[in-house]
C-alpha positions in Angstrom: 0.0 0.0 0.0 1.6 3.4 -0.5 0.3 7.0 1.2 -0.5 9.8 0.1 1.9 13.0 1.0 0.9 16.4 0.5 4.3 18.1 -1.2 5.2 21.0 0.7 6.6 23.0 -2.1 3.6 22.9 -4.4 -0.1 22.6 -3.5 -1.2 20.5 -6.5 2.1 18.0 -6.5 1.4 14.2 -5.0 4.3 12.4 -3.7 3.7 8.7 -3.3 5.9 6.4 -0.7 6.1 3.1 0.7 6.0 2.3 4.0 9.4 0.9 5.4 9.7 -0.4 9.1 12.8 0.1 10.6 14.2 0.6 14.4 15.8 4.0 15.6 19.4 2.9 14.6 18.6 2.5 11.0 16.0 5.1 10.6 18.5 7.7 12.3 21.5 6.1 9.8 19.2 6.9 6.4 18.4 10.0 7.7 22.0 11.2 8.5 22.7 10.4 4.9 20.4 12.4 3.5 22.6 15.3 1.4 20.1 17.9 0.3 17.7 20.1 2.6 14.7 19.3 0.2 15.6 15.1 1.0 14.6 16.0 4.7 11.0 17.1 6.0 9.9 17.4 9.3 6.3 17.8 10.7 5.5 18.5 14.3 1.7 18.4 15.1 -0.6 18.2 17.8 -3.0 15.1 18.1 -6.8 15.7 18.5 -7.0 13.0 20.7 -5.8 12.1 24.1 -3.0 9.2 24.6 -2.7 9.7 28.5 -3.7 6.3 30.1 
């Protein structure tokens, strides 16, 4: 299945990607290797709902 992601740089542009499940030490690894600032995107968000227990 791939996602749907919104392109930052253009409102009408549709970026497809796969899902890849990875731990911390490899996900960290790929990112550090990424060379260009428009490689890395970062979104911080609020949730709408509550995940105290």
């Amino acid at each position: 299945k791939k996602d749907y992601l919104p392109d930052s740089n253009s409102p009408n542009a549709k970026i497809f990607v796969e899902k890849a499940e990875m731990d911390s030490n490899n996900f960290f690894l790929r990112w550090r290797n990424l060379e260009k600032p428009s490689q890395e995107c970062q979104k911080i968000f609020s949730s709408k709902i509550s995940h105290d227990t």
